[in-house]
C-alpha positions in Angstrom: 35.1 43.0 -34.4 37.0 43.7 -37.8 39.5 45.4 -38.7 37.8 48.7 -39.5 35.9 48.4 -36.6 39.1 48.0 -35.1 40.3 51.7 -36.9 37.1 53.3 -35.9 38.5 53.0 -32.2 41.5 54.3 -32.9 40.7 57.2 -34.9 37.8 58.1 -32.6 40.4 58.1 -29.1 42.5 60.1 -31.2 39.7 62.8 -32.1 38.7 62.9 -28.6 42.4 63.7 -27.6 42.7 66.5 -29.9 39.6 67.9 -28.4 40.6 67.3 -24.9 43.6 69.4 -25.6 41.9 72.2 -27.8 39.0 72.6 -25.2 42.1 73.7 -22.6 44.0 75.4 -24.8 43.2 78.9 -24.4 42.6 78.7 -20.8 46.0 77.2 -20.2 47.5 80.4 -23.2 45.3 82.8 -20.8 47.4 81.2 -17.6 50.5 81.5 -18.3 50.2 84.6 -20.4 49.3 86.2 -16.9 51.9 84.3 -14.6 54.5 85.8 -17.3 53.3 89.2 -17.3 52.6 89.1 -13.2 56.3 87.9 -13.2 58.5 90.2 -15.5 56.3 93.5 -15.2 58.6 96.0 -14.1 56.6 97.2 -10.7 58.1 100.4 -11.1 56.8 100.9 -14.2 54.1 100.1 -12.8 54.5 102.6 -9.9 55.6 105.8 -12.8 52.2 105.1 -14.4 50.1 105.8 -11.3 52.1 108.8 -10.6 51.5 110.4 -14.0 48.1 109.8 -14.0 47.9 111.6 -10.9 49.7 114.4 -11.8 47.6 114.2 -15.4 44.5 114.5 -13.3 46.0 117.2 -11.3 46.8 119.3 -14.5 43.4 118.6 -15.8 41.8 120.1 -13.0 43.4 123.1 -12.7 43.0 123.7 -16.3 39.3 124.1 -15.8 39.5 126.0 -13.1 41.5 128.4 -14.5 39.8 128.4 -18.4 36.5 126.8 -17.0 36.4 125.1 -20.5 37.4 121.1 -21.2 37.6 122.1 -25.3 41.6 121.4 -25.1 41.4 118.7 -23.5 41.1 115.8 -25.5 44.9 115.1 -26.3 45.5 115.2 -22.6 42.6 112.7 -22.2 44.4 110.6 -24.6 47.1 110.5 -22.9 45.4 109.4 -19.8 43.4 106.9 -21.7 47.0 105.7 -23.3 49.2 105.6 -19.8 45.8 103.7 -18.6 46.0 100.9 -21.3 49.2 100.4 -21.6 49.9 97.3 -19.0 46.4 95.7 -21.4 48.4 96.3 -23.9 51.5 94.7 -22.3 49.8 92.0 -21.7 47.3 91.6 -25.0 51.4 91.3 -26.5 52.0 88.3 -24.3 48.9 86.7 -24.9 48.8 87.0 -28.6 52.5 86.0 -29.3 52.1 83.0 -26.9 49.0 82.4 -28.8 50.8 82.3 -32.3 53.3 80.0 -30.2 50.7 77.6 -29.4 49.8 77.1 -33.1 53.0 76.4 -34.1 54.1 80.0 -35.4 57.8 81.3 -34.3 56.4 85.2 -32.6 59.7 86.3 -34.2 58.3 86.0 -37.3 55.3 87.7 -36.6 55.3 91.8 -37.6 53.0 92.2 -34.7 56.0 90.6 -32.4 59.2 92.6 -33.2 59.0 93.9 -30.2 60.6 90.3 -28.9 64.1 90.9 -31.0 65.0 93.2 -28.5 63.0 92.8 -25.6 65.3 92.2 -22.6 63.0 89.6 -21.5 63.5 87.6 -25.5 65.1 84.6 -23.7 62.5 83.8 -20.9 59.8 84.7 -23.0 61.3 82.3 -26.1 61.9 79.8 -23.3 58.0 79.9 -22.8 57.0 80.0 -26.8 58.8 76.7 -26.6 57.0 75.3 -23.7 53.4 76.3 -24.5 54.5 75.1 -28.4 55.3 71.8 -26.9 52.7 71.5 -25.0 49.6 71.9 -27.7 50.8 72.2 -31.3 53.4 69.1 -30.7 50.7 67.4 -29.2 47.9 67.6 -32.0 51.4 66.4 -34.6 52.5 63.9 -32.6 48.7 62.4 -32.5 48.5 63.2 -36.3 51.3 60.9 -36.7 50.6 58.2 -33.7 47.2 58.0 -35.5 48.8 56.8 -38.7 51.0 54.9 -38.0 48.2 52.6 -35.3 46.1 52.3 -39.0 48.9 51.3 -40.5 49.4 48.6 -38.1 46.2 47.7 -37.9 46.3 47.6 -41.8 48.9 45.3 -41.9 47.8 43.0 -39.7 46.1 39.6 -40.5 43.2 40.2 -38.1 41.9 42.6 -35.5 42.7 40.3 -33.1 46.4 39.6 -34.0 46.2 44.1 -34.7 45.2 44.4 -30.9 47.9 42.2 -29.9 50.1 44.2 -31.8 49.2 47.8 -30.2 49.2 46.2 -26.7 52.8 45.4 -27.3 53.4 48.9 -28.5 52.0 50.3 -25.4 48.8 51.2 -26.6 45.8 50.3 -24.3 42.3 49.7 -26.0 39.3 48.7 -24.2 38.1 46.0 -26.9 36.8 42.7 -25.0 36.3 41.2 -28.4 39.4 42.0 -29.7 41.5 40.2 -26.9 42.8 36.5 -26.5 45.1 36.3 -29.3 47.1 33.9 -30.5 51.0 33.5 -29.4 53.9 33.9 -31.4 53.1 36.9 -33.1 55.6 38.3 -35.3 57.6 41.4 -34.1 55.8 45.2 -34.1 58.0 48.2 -35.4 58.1 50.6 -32.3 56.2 53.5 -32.4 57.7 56.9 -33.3 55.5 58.9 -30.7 55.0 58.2 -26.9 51.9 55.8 -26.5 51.3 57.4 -23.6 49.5 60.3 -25.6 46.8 58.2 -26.6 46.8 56.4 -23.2 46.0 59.8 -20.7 43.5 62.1 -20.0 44.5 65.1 -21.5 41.5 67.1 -19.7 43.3 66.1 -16.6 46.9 66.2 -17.2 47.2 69.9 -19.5 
């Protein structure tokens, strides 16, 4: 094996860790968009909206039994249809700012997100951005930047072997028979500026 056979490895265990996270992504987004909105929902909110909708319906029907006609009714259906869709629409706010979150975007920034300046709930909610942010647009940087920096090394090494030597020190774990029995005395790798273990797991199993 050479030394761009060597690369090839590398830059292929890296695309398949980007996938890995990107196929989880927005199931993961989907998650805890729901655990946050099951969480911080006010239930008596929740509890108002029933009510008026029953009193809506109650309305509606003694409306046409009195006028026997619906032709007025259409703003009160609206209003139904509004008082109906508003915990989507809670949620569908959660979602898309966690979303933005996961890409890297601040929600704050976002004219779709101003509710968040002065939602009561700004802090947990930012608390999450930051964990979901972490979690998947950190990730695909922080490969970006393990993957060049393993090229590099493998650049400047003298040969693939003496380049697999040299990411096994750093922590890096490459299943390359050819590539292993090096030579001793070796001289000293720079450390890595991301966690090996990145390119190490499976992301499938560990998002």
């Amino acid at each position: 094996m050479n030394k761009n056979e060597l690369k090839k490895v590398v830059k292929e265990r890296i695309y398949n860790q980007k996938a890995a996270i990107q196929n989880v992504k927005w199931d993961e987004v989907q998650k805890m968009a729901k655990q946050f909105f099951d969480d911080h929902f006010p239930v008596e909110a929740e509890k108002a909206s029933v009510k008026a909708l029953f009193h809506m319906d109650e309305w509606q029907r003694h409306f046409r039994k009195e006028f026997g006609s619906t032709r007025d009714m259409h703003g009160m259906g609206n209003a139904m249809s509004y008082i109906n869709n508003s915990q989507d629409a809670t949620f569908n706010l959660v979602r898309g700012a966690l979303k933005l979150a996961s890409s890297g975007t601040d929600p704050l920034t976002s004219i779709s997100h101003y509710w968040l300046r002065e939602s009561p709930l700004k802090n947990d909610f930012l608390e999450l951005c930051a964990e979901v942010k972490a979690k998947f647009h950190d990730s695909m940087s922080d490969l970006n930047k393990l993957e060049f920096e393993l090229l590099s090394v493998i650049s400047a090494a003298k040969s693939a072997k003496v380049a697999h030597e040299q990411l096994e020190e750093l922590g890096i774990t490459l299943d390359v028979p050819e590539a292993k029995k090096v030579q001793s005395n070796l001289p000293a790798v720079v450390k890595l500026s991301v966690d090996p273990k990145l390119f190490n797991k499976d992301v499938a199993k560990e998002q």
